[in-house]
Backbone as XML, in Angstrom:
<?xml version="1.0"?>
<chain id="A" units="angstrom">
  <residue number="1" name="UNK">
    <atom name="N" x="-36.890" y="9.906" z="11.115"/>
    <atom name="CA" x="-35.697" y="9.297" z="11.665"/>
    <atom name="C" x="-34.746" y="8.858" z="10.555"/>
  </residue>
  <residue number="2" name="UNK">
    <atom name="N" x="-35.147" y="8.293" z="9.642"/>
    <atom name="CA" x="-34.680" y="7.749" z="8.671"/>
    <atom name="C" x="-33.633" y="9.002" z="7.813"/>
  </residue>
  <residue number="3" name="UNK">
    <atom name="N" x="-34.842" y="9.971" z="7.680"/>
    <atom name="CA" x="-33.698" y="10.975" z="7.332"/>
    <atom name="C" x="-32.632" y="11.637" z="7.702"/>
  </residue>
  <residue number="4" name="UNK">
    <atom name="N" x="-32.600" y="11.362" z="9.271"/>
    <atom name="CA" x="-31.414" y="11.936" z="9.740"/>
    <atom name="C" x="-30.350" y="11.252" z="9.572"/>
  </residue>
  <residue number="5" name="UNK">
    <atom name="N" x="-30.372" y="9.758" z="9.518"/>
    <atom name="CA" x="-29.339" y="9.038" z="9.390"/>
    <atom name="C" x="-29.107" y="9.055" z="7.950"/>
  </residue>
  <residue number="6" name="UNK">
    <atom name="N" x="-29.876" y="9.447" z="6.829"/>
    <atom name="CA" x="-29.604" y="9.518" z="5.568"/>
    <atom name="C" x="-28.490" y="10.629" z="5.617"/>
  </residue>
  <residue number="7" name="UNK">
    <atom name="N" x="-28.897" y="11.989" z="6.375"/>
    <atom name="CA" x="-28.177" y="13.081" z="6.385"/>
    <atom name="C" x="-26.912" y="12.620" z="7.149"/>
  </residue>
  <residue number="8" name="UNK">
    <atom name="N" x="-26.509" y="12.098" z="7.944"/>
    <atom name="CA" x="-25.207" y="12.075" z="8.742"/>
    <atom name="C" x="-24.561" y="11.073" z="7.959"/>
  </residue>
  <residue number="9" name="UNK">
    <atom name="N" x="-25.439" y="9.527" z="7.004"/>
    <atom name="CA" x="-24.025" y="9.038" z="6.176"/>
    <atom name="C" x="-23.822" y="9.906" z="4.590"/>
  </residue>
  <residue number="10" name="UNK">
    <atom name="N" x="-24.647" y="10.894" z="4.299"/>
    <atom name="CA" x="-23.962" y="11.710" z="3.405"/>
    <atom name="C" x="-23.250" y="12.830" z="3.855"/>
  </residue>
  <residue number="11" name="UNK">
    <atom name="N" x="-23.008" y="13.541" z="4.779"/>
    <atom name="CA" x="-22.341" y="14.184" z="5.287"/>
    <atom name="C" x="-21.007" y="13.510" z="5.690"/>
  </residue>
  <residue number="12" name="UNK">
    <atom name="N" x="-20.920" y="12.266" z="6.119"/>
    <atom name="CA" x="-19.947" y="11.686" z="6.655"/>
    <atom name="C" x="-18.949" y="11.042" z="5.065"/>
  </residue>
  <residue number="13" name="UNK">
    <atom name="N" x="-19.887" y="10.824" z="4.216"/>
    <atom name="CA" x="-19.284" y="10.367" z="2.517"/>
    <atom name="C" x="-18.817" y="11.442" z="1.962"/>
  </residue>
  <residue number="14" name="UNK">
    <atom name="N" x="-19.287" y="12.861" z="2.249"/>
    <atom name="CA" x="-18.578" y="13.843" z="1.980"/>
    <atom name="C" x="-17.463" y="14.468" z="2.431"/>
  </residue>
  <residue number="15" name="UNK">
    <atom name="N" x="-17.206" y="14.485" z="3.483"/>
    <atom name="CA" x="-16.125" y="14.338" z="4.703"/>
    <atom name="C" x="-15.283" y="14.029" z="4.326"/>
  </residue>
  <residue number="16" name="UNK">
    <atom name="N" x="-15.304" y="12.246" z="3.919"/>
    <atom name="CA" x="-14.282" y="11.286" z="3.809"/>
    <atom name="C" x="-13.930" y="11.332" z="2.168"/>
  </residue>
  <residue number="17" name="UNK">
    <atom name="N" x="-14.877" y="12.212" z="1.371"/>
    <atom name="CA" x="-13.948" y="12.478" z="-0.127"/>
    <atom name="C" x="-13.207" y="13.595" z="0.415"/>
  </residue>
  <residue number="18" name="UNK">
    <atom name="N" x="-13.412" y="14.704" z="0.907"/>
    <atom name="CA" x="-12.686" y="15.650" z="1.326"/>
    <atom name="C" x="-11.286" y="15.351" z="1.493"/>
  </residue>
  <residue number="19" name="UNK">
    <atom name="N" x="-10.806" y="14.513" z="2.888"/>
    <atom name="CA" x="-10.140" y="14.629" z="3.934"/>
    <atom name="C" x="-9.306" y="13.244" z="2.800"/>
  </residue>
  <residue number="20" name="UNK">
    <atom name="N" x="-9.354" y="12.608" z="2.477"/>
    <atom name="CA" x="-9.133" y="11.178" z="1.826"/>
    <atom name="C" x="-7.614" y="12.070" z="1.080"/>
  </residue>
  <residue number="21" name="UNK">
    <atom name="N" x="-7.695" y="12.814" z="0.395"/>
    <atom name="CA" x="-6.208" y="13.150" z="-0.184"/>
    <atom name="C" x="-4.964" y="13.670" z="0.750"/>
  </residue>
  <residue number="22" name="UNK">
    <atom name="N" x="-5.577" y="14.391" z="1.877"/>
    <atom name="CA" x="-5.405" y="14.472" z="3.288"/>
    <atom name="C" x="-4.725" y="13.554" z="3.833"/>
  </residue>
  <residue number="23" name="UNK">
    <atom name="N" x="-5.182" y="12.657" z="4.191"/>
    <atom name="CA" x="-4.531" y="11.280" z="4.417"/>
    <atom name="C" x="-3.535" y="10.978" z="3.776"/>
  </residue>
  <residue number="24" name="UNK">
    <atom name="N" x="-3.934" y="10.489" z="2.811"/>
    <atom name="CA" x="-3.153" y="9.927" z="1.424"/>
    <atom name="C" x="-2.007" y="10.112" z="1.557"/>
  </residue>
  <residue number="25" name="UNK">
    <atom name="N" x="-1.428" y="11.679" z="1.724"/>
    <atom name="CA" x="-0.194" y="12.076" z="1.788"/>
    <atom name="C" x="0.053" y="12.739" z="3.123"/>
  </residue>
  <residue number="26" name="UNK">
    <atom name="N" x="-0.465" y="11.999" z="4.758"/>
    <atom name="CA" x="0.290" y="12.245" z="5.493"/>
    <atom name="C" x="0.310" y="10.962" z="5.949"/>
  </residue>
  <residue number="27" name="UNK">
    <atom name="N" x="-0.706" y="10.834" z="7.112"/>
    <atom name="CA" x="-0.711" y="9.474" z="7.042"/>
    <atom name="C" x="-0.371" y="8.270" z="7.128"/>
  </residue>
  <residue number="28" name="UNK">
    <atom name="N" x="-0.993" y="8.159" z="5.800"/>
    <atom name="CA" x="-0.664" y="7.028" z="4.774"/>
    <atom name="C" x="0.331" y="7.523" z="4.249"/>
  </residue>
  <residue number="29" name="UNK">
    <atom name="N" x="0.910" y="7.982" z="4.082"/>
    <atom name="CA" x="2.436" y="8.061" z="3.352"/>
    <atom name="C" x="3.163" y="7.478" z="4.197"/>
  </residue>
  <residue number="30" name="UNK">
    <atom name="N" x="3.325" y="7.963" z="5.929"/>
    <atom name="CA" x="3.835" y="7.390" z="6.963"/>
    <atom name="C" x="3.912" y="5.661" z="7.475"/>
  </residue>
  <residue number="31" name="UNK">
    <atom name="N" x="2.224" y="5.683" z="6.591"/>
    <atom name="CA" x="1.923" y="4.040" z="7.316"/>
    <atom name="C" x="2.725" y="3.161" z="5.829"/>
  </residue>
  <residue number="32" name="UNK">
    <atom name="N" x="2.778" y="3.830" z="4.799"/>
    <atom name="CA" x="3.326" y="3.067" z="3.413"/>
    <atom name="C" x="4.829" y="2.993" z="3.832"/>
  </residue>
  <residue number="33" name="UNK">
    <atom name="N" x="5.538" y="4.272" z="3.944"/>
    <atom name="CA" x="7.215" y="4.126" z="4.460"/>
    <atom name="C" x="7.306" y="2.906" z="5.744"/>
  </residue>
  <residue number="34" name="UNK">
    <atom name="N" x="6.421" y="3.314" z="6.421"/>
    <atom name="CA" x="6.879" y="1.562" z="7.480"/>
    <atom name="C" x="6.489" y="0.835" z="7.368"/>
  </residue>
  <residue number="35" name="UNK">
    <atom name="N" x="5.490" y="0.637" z="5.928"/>
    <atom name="CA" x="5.774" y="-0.778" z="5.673"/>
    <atom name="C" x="6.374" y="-1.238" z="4.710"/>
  </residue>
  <residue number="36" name="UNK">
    <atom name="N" x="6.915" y="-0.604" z="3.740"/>
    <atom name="CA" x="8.414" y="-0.406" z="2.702"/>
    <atom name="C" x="9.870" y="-0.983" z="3.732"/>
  </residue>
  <residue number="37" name="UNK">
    <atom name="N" x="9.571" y="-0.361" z="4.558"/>
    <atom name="CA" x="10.973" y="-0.526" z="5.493"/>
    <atom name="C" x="10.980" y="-1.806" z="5.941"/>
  </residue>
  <residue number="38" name="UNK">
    <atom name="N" x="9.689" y="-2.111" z="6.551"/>
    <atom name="CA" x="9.472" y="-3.582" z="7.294"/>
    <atom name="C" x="9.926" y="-4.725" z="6.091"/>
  </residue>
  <residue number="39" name="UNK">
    <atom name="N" x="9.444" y="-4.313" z="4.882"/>
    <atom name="CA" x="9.621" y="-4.985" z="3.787"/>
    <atom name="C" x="11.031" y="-5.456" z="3.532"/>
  </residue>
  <residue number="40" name="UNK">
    <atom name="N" x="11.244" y="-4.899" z="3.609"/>
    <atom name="CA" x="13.038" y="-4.480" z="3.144"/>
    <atom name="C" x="14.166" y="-5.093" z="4.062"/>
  </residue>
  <residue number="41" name="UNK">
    <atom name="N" x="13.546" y="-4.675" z="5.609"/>
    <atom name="CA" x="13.961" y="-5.370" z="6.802"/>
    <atom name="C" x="13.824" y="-7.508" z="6.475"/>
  </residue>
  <residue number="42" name="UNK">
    <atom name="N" x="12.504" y="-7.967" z="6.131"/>
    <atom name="CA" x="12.203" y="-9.215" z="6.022"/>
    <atom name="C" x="13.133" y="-9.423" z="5.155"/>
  </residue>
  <residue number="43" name="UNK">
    <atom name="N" x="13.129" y="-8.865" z="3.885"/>
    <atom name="CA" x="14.014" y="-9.657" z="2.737"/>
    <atom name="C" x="15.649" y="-9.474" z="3.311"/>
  </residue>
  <residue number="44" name="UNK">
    <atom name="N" x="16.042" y="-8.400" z="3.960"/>
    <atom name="CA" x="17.693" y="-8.920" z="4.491"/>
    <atom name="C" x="17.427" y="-9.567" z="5.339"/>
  </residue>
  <residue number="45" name="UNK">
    <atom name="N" x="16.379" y="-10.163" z="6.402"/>
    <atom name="CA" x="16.398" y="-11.274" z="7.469"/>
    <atom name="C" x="16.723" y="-12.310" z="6.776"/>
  </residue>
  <residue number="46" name="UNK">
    <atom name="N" x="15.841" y="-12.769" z="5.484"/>
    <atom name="CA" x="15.626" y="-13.434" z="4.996"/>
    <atom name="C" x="16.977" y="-13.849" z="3.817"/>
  </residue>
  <residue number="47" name="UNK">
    <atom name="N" x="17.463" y="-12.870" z="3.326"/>
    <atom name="CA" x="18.535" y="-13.055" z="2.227"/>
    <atom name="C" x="19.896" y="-13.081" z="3.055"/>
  </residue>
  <residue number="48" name="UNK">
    <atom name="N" x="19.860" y="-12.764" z="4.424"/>
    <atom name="CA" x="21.104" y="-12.187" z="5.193"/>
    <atom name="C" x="22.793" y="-12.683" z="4.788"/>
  </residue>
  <residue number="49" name="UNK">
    <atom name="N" x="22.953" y="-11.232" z="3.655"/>
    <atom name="CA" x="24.215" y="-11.324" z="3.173"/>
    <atom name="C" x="25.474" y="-11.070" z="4.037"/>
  </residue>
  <residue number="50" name="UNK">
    <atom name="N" x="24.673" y="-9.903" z="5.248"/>
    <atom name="CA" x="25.916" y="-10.195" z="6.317"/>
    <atom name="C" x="26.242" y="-10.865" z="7.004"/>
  </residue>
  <residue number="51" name="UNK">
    <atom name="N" x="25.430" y="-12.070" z="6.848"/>
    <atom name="CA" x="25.659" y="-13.322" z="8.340"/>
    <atom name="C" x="26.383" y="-13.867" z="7.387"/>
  </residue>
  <residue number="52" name="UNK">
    <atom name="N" x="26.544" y="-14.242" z="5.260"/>
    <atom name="CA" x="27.475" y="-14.708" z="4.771"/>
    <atom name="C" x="29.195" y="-13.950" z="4.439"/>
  </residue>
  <residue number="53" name="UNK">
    <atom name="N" x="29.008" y="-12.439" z="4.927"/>
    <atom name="CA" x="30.403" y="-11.901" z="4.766"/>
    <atom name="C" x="30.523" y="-11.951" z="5.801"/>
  </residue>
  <residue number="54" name="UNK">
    <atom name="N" x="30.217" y="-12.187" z="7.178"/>
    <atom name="CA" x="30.693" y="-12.427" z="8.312"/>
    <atom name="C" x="31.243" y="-13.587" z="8.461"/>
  </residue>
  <residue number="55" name="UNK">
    <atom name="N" x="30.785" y="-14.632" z="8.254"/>
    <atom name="CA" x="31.991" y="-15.760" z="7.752"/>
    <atom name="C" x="31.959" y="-16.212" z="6.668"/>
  </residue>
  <residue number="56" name="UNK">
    <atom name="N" x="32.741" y="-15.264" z="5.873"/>
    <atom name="CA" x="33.547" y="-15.570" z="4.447"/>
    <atom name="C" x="34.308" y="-16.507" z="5.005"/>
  </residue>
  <residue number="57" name="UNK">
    <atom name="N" x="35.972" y="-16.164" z="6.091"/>
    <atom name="CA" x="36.953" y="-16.916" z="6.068"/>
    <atom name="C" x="36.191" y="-17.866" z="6.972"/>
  </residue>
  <residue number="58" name="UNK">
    <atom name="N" x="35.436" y="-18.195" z="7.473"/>
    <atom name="CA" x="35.689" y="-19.346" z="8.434"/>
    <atom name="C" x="34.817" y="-20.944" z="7.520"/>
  </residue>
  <residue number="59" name="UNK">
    <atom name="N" x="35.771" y="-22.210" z="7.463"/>
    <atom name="CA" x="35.993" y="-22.758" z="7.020"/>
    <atom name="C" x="34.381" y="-23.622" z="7.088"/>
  </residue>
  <residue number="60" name="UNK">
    <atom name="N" x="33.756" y="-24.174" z="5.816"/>
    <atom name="CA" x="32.904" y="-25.053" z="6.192"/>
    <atom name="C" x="32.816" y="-26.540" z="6.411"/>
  </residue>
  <residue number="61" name="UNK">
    <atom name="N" x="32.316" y="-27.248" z="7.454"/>
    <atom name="CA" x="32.520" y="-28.249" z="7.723"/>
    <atom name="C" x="33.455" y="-29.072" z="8.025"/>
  </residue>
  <residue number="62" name="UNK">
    <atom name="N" x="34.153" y="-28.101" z="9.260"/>
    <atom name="CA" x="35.374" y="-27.888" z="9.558"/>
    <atom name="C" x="36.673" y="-28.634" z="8.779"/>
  </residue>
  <residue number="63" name="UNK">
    <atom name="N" x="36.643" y="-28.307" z="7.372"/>
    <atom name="CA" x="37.601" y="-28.504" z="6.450"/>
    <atom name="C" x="38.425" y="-27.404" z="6.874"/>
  </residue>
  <residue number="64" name="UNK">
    <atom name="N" x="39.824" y="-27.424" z="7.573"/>
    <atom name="CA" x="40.668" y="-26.767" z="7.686"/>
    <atom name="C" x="41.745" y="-26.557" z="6.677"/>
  </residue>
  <residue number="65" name="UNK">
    <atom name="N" x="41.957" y="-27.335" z="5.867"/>
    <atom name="CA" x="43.034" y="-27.602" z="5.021"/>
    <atom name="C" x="43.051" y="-26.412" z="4.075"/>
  </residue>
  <residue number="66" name="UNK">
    <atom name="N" x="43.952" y="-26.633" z="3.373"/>
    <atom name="CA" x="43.490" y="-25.442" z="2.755"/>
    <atom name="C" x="42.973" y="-25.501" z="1.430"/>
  </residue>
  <residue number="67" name="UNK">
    <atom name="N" x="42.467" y="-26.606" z="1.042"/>
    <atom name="CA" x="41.647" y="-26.732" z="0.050"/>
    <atom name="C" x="39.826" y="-26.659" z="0.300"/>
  </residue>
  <residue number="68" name="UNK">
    <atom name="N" x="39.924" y="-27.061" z="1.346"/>
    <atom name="CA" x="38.583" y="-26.619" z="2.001"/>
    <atom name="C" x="38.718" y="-25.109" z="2.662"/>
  </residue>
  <residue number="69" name="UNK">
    <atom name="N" x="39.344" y="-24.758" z="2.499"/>
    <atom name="CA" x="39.470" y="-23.133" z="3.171"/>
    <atom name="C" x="39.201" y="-22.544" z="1.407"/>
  </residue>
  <residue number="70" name="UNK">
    <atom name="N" x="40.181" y="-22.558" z="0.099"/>
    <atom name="CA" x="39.789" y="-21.914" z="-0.657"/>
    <atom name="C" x="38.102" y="-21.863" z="-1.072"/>
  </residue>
  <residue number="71" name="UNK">
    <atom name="N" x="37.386" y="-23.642" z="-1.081"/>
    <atom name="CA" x="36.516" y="-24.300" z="-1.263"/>
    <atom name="C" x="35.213" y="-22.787" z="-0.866"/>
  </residue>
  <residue number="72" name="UNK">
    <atom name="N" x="35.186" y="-23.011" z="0.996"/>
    <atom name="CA" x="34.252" y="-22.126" z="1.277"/>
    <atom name="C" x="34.323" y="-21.035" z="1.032"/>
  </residue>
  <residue number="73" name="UNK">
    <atom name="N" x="35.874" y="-20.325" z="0.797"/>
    <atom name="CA" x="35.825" y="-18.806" z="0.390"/>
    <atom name="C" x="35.108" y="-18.584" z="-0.921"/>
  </residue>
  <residue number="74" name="UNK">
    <atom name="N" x="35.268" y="-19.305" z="-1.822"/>
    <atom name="CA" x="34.799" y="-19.165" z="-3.394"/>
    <atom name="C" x="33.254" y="-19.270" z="-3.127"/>
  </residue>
  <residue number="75" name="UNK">
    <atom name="N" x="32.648" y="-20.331" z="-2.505"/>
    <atom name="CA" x="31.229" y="-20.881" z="-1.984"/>
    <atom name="C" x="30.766" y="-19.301" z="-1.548"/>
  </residue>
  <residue number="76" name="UNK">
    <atom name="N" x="31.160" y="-19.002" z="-0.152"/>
    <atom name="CA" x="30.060" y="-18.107" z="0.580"/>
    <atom name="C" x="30.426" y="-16.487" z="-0.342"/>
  </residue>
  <residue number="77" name="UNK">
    <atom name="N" x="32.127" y="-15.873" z="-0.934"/>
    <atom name="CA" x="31.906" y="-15.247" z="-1.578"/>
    <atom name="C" x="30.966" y="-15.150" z="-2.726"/>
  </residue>
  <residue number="78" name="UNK">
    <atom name="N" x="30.395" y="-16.379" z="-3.502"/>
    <atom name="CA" x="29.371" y="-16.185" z="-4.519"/>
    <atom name="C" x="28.611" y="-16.240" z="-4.059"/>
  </residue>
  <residue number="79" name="UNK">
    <atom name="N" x="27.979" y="-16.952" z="-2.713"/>
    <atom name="CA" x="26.646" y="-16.528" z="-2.223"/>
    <atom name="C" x="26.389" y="-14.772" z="-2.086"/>
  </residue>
  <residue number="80" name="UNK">
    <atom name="N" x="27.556" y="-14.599" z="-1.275"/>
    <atom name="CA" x="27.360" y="-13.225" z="-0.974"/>
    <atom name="C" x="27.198" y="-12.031" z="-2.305"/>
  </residue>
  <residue number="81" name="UNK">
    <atom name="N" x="27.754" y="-12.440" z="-3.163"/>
    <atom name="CA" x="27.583" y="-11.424" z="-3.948"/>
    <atom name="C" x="26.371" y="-11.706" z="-4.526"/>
  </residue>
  <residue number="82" name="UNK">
    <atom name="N" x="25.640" y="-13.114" z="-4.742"/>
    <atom name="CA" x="24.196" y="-13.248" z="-5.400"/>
    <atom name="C" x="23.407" y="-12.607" z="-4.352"/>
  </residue>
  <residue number="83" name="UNK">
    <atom name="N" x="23.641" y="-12.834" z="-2.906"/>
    <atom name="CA" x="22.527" y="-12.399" z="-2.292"/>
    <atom name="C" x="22.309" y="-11.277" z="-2.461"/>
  </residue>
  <residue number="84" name="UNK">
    <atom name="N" x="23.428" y="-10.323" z="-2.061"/>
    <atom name="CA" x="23.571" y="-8.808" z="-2.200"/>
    <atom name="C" x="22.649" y="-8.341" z="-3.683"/>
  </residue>
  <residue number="85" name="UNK">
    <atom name="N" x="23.043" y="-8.838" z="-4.592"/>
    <atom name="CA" x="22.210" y="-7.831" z="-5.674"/>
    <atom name="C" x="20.532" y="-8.422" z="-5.450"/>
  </residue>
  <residue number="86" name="UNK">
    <atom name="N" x="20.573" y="-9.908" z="-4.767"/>
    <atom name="CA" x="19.133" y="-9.857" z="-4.379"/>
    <atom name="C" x="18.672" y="-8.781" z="-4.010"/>
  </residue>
  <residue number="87" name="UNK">
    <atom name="N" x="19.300" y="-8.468" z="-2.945"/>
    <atom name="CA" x="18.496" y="-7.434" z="-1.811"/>
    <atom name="C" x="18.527" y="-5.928" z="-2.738"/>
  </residue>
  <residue number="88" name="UNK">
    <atom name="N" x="19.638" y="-6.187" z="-3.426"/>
    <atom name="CA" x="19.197" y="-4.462" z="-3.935"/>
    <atom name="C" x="18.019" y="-4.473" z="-5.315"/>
  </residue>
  <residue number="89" name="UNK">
    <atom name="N" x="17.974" y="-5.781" z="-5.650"/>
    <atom name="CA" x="16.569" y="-5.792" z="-6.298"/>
    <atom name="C" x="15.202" y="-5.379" z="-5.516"/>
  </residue>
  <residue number="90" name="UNK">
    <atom name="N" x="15.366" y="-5.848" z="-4.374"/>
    <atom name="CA" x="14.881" y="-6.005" z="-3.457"/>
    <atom name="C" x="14.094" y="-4.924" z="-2.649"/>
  </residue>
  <residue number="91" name="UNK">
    <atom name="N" x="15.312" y="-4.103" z="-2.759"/>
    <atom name="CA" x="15.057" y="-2.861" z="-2.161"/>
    <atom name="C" x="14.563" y="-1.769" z="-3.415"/>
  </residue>
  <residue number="92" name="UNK">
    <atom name="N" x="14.971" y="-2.288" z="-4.747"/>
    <atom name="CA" x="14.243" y="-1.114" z="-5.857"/>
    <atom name="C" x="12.874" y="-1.419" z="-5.425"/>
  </residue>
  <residue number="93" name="UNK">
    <atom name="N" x="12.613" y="-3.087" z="-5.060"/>
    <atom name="CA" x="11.091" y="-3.206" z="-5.438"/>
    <atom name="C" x="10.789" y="-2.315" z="-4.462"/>
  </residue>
  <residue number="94" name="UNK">
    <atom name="N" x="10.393" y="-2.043" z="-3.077"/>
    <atom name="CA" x="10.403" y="-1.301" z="-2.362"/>
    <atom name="C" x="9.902" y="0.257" z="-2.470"/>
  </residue>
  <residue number="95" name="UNK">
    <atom name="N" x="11.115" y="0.555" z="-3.493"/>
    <atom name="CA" x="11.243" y="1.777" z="-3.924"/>
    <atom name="C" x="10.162" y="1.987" z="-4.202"/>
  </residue>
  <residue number="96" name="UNK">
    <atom name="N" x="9.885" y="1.158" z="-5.610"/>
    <atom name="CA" x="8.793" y="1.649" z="-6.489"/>
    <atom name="C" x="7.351" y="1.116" z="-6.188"/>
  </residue>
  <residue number="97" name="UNK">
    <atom name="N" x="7.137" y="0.654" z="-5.152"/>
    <atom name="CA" x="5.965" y="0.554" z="-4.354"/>
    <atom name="C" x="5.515" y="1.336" z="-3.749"/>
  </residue>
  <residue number="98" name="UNK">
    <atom name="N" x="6.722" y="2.131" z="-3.179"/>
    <atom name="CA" x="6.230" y="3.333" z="-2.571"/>
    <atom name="C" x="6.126" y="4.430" z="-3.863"/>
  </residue>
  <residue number="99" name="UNK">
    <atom name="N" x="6.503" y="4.291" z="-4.569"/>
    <atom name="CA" x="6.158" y="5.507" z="-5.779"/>
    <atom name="C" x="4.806" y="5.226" z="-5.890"/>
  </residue>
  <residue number="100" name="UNK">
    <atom name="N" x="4.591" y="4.066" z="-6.356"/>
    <atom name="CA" x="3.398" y="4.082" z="-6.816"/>
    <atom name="C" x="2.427" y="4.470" z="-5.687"/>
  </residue>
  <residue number="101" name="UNK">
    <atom name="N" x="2.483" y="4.405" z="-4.429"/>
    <atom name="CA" x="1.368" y="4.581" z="-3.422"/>
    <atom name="C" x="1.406" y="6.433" z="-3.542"/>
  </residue>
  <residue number="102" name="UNK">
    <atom name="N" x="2.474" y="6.646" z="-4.169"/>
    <atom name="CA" x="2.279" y="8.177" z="-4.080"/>
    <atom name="C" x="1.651" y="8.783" z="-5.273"/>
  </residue>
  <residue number="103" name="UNK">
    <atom name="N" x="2.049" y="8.295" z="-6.497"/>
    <atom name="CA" x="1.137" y="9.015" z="-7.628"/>
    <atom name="C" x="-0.110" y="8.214" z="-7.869"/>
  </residue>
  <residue number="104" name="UNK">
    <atom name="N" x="-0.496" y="7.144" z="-6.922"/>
    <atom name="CA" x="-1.512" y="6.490" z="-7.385"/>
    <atom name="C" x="-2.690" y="7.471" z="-7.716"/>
  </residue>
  <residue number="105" name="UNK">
    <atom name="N" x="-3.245" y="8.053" z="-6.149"/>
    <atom name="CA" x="-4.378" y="9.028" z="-6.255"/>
    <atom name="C" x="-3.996" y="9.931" z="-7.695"/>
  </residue>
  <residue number="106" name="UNK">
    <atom name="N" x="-3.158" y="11.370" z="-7.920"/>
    <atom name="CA" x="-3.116" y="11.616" z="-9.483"/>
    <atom name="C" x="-2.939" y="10.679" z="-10.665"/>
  </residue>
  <residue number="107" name="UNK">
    <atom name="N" x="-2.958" y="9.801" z="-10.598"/>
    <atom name="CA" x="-3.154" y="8.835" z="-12.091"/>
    <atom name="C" x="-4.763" y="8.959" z="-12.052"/>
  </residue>
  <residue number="108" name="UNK">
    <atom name="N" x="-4.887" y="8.516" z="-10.623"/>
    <atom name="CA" x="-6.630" y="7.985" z="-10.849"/>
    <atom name="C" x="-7.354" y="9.144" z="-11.387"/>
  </residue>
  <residue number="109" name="UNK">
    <atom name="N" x="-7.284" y="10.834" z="-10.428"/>
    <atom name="CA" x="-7.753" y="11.933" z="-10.630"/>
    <atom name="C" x="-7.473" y="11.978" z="-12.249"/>
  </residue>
  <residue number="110" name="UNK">
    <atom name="N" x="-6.325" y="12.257" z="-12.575"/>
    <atom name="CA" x="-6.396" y="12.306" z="-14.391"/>
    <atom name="C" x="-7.082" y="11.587" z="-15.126"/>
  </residue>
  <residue number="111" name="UNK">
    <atom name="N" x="-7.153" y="10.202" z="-15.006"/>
    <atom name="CA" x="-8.282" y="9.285" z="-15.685"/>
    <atom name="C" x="-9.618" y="9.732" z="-15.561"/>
  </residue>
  <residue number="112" name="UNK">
    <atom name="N" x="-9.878" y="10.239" z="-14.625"/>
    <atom name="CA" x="-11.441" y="10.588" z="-14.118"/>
    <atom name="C" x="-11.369" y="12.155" z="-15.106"/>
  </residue>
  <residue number="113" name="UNK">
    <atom name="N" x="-10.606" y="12.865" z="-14.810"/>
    <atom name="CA" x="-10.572" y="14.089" z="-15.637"/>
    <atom name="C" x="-10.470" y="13.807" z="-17.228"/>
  </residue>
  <residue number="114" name="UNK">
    <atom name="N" x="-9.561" y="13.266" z="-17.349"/>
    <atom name="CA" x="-9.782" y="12.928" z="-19.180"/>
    <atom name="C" x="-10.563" y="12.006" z="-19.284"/>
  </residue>
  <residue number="115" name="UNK">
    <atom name="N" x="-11.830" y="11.652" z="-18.523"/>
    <atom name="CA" x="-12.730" y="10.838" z="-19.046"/>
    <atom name="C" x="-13.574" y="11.901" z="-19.237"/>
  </residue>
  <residue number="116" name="UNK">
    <atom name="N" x="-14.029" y="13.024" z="-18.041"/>
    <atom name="CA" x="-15.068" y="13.855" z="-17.879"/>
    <atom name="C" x="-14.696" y="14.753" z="-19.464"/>
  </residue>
  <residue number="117" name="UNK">
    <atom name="N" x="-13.469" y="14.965" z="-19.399"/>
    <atom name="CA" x="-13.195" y="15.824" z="-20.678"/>
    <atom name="C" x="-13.484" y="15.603" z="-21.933"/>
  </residue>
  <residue number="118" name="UNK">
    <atom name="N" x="-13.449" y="14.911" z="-22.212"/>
    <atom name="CA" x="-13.453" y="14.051" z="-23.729"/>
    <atom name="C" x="-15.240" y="14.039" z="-24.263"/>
  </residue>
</chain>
């Protein structure tokens, strides 16, 4: 008995080295892009530069005058432009998260190969 179940989890460990690069790049490439995106989505929820260029002109704390009108324009325009290059930091990180989920497996394979080689 014992051996059969020896035989079906090495058959099944062999399988899953097989099929594993398989994945890797369908997949999981699919499940990495939505969660890059989701990522990306949180940090503009979170940084939301268009809820500050959406009211650039409108005045804060209802200072109408127009010294409180230049006041908030200068205010939410520098928010907006700090936030904005947030997010496109934001979104490199993104980027290169997903790079890396893609050459991860060949880095590893080469290490294993120039180890066997050497």
């Amino acid at each position: 008995m014992w051996l059969l179940i020896f035989q079906r989890i090495l058959f099944d460990a062999i399988v899953d080295i097989f099929y594993f690069p398989l994945w890797w790049y369908t997949g999981g490439v699919l499940h990495s892009f939505k969660w890059c995106v989701g990522f990306f989505l949180e940090g503009n929820q979170t940084l939301a530069p268009g809820l500050w260029l959406k009211n650039l002109f409108v005045p804060m704390y209802g200072q109408y005058d127009w010294q409180g009108r230049i006041i908030s324009f200068m205010m939410r325009f520098v928010q907006f432009c700090a936030r904005s290059v947030a997010l496109i930091f934001w979104l490199l990180v993104c980027v290169v998260l997903f790079i890396i989920w893609l050459l991860l497996p060949v880095v590893v394979a080469n290490g294993f190969i120039m180890l066997f080689i050497k």
